[in-house]
N, C-alpha and C positions, 0 to 999 in steps of 0.2 A: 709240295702242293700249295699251292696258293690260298692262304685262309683269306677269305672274302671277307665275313663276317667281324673281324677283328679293325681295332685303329687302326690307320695306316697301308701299307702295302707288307705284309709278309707271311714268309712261305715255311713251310714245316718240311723234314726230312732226317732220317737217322743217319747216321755214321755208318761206314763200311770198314771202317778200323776195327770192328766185331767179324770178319770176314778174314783169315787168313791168307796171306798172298803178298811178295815183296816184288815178283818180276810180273810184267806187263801178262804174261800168258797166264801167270798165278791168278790174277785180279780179275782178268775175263773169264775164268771159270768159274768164280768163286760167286761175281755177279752172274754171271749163267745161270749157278744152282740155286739162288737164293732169291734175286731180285724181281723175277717176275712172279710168283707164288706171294711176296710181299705185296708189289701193287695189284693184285688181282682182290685182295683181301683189304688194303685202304683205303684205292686209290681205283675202282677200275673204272671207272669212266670220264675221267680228267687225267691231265697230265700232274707226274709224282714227281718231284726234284728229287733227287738223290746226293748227298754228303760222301763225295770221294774221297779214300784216303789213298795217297799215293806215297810210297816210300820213294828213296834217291833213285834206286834203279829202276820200279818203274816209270816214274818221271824224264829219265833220260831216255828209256825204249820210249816213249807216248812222245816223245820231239820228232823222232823220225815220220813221216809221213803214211808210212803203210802201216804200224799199230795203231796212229792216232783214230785214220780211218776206219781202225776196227771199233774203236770204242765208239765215234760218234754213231756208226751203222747201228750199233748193239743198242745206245739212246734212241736211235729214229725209231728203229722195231719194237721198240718195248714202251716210246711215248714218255720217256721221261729226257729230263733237262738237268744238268748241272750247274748250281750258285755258289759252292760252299764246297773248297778243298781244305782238309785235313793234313798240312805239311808240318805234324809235330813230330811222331818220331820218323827220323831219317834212314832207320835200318830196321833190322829184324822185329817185330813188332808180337809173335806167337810162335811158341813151341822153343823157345828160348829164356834164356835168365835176361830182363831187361831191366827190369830194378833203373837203379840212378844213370846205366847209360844208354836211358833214353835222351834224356836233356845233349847227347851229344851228338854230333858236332852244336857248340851251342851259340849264340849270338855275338859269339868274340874272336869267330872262327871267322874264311872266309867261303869256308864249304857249306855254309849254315845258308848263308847270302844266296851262293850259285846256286845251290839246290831250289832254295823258294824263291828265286830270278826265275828257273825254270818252269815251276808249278804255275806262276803268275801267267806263265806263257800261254800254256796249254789252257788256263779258266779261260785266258782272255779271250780265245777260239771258242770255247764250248759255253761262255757264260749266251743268256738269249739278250737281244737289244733291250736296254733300258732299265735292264736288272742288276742293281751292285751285285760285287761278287766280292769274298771274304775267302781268306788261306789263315786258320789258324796254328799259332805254333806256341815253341816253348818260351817260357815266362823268362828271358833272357838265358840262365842256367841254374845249373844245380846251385845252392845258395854258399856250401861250402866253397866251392870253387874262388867266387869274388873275394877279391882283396880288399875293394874300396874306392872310391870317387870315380880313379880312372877307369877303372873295368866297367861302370854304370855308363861312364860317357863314349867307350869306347863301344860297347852294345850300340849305343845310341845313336852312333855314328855308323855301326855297320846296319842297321834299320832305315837309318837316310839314303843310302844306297841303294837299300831295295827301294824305298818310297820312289828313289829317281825312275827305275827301271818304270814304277807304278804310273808315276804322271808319263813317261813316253808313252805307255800302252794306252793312257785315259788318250791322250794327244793323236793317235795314229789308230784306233781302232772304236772311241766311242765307250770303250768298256771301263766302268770304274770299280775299281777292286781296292778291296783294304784289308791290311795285314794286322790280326787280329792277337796281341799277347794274351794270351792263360795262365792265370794265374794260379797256382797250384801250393801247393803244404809244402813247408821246405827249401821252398826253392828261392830264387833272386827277388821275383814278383812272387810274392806270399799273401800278401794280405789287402782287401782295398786301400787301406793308407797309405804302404809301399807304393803300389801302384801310383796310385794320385801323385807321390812323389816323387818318382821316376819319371812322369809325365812334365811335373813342375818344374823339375832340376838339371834334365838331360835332355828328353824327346822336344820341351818347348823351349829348350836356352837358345840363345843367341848362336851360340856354339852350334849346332845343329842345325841350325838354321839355315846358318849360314853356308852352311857344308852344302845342304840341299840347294841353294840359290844357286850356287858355282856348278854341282853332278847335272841340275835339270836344267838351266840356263834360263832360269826365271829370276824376277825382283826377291827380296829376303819379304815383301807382303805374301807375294803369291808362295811362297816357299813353307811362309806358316801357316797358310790355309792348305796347300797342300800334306802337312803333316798333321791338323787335325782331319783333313778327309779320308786319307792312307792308311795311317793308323792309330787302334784304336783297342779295343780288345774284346776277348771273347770269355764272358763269366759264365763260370763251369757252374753252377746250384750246389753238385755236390761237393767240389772244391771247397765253393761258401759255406757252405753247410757244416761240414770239420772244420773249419773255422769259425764256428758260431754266428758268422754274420745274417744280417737281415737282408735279403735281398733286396726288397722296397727300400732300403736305406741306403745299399750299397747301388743301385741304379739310379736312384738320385745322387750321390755322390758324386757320381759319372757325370751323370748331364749337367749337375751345376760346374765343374772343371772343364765339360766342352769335349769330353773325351766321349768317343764315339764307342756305345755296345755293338759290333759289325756281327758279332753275331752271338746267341744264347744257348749255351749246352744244356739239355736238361737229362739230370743225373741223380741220385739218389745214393749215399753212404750209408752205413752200416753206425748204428746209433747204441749205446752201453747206457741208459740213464745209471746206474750204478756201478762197479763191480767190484767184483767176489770174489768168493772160492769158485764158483761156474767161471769162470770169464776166459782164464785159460784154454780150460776143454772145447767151449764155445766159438773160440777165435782160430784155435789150429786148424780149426776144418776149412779157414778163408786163405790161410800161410801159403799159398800156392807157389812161393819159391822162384816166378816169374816176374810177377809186377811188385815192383815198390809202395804197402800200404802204412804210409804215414799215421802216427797219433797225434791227437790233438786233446791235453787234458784238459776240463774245468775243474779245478777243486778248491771249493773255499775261496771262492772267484778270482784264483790266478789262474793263468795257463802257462802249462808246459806242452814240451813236444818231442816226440820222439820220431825218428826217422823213418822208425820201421818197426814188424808187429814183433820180432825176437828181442829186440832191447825192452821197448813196452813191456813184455810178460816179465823178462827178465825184475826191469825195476818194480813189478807187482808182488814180483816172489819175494823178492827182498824188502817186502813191505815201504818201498817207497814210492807209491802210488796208490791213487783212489779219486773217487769222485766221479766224474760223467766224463764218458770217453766218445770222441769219432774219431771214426776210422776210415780213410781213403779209400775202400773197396766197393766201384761202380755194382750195386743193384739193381734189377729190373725195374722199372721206375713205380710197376703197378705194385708190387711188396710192401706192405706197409710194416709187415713181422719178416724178418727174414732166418728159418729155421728158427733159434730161438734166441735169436737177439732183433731189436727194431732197425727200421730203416729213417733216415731222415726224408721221409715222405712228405711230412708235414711242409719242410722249409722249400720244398719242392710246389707244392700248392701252394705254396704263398708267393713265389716268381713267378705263377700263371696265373693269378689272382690279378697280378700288376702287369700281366701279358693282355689280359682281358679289358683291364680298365682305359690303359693308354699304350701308344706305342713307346716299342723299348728297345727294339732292335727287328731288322730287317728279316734273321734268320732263325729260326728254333730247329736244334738240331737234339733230336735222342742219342747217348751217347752211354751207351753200357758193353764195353770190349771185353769185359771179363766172360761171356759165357761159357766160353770151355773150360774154363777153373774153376767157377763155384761150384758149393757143394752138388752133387747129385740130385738130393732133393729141392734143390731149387730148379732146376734144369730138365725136369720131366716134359715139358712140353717139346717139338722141336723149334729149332732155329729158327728159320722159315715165323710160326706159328708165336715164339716170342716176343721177335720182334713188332710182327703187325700187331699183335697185344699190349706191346708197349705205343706205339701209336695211336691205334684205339683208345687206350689209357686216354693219355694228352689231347685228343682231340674231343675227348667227353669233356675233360675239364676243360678244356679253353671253349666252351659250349654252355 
């Protein structure tokens, strides 16, 4: 939905990655059941955006002609509009172990490319006139995986690629879309400074550039404005948040590097100001065996980091950890206590703090996929009923 009231032009919508569904007929029912009880409850007398996520295989049913037409019919009847596709994991996304091979196929691949070449397709059709439209994905890959300089430039280069596809589509349909990296705990793109440097060293070298002048058949001018228009990225809050960062800090960082926020997740992590003997008992109940929940320690103002919450407890047992922990596990955004540990709610209010004051990005998207695995007692309400809760939430505060 279009926030009026705000700097600038932009529009608010949650994720459909909390929606299980990998094939085209999966995803129509899953919006079916869910998506009009939403907007009837945020949004019912305006038009609602909606934040698609589309896995590879629905993305390649949604090219053929007769599914695509379902999905746009299912928008016209229900009054909502598409800006902002979700092309980070490529496969099985719930009811699966996805842990670290979500990052895969990852930016060094060339299935990474075709797939979100694909997705770009499908916004280009469904974005409305005049509206950017943003596909976010993974932070290059898994961080283990990189070797070193090459593997940065060779991302960097299979990112030019897609930019090319981007300026055809801006060039032949009007639609401008920009591919949005997330940066995530762990991973290639981890921390704002990474980022900034990735941007400095590979996305804006000459190298890169150049590659895009030759793929789009533009001057190496038009090529570097092309890749700060294309791409740019998309900051997760709770990402930042287990990372201690400030987001007021970290979105000026941004704009002073020229690097485009194309769109804003707002998310909330799972927060330890201490831990203990509780911390344990506390955290098995979030162990869901499905997603990859990252640590991030403070202590004694270094930080370490742990991959995942089994190593974490492990080096707690062994007495070689302490201090204030986060933890990578998406919360309801409205939670400020979650069961009986905190939420990073706080660092969450202070990115709409600085949503309110200036523009910061085109898109705010709610993004909490975990609903079927948190504990129980988080979960009492239904889905449906969550959700619009968590958008309620955001649009009090950004009010």
């Amino acid at each position: 939905m279009r926030l009026e009231h705000l700097p600038g032009s932009v529009h608010l919508t949650y994720c459909t990655n909390i929606h299980g569904g990998e094939t085209w007929p999966e995803v129509k029912a899953s919006l079916a059941a869910h998506v009009p009880g939403i907007k009837a409850k945020v949004s019912p007398g305006a038009p609602m955006g909606l934040g698609l996520r589309l896995s590879a295989t629905a993305a390649e049913e949604l090219s053929s002609d007769a599914p695509f037409a379902e999905l746009r019919d299912f928008l016209a009847a229900h009054d909502l509009y598409v800006f902002t596709i979700n092309a980070f994991p490529y496969g099985p996304f719930h009811g699966t172990r996805v842990k670290e091979h979500v990052y895969q196929p990852d930016w060094l691949t060339p299935e990474r490319v075709a797939y979100t070449d694909r997705t770009a397709d499908i916004l280009a059709k469904l974005l409305p006139a005049g509206m950017p439209g943003s596909i976010s994905t993974v932070p290059g890959t898994f961080k283990a995986i990189v070797r070193g300089p090459a593997d940065a430039q060779a991302m960097a280069a299979n990112m030019a690629r897609h930019v090319a596809r981007l300026v055809d589509i801006a060039r032949r349909t009007g639609r401008e879309i920009a591919l949005a990296l997330e940066p995530e705990p762990c991973c290639f793109l981890e921390t704002v400074d990474e980022t900034l440097g990735f941007f400095r060293d590979h996305v804006h070298s000459d190298e890169t550039t150049g590659l895009l002048a030759r793929l789009a058949g533009i001057d190496v001018a038009a090529a570097g404005a092309a890749l700060r228009r294309h791409l740019g990225v998309c900051y997760d809050v709770c990402h930042g948040a287990v990372e201690y960062e400030d987001p007021a800090a970290a979105l000026a960082a941004f704009e002073r590097a020229g690097i485009r926020v194309a769109k804003l997740q707002l998310s909330s992590a799972l927060r330890l100001p201490a831990v203990g003997a509780a911390t344990e008992a506390a955290l098995l109940a979030f162990d869901d065996g499905v997603y990859l929940h990252q640590v991030v320690q403070r202590r004694d103002g270094a930080i370490s980091r742990f991959v995942d919450l089994p190593p974490a407890l492990a080096a707690l047992r062994a007495g070689n950890a302490g201090g204030e922990w986060r933890v990578h596990c998406h919360v309801p955004v409205f939670l400020e206590v979650a069961g009986s540990l905190q939420s990073t709610q706080p660092t969450l209010r202070q990115a709409l703090a600085c949503v309110r004051d200036r523009f910061v990005s085109p898109h705010l998207e709610v993004e909490t996929y975990t609903w079927s695995v948190l504990p129980p007692q988080l979960r009492q309400a239904s889905l449906t009923d969550a959700i619009a809760g968590e958008m309620q939430w955001v649009l009090k505060e950004l009010h």
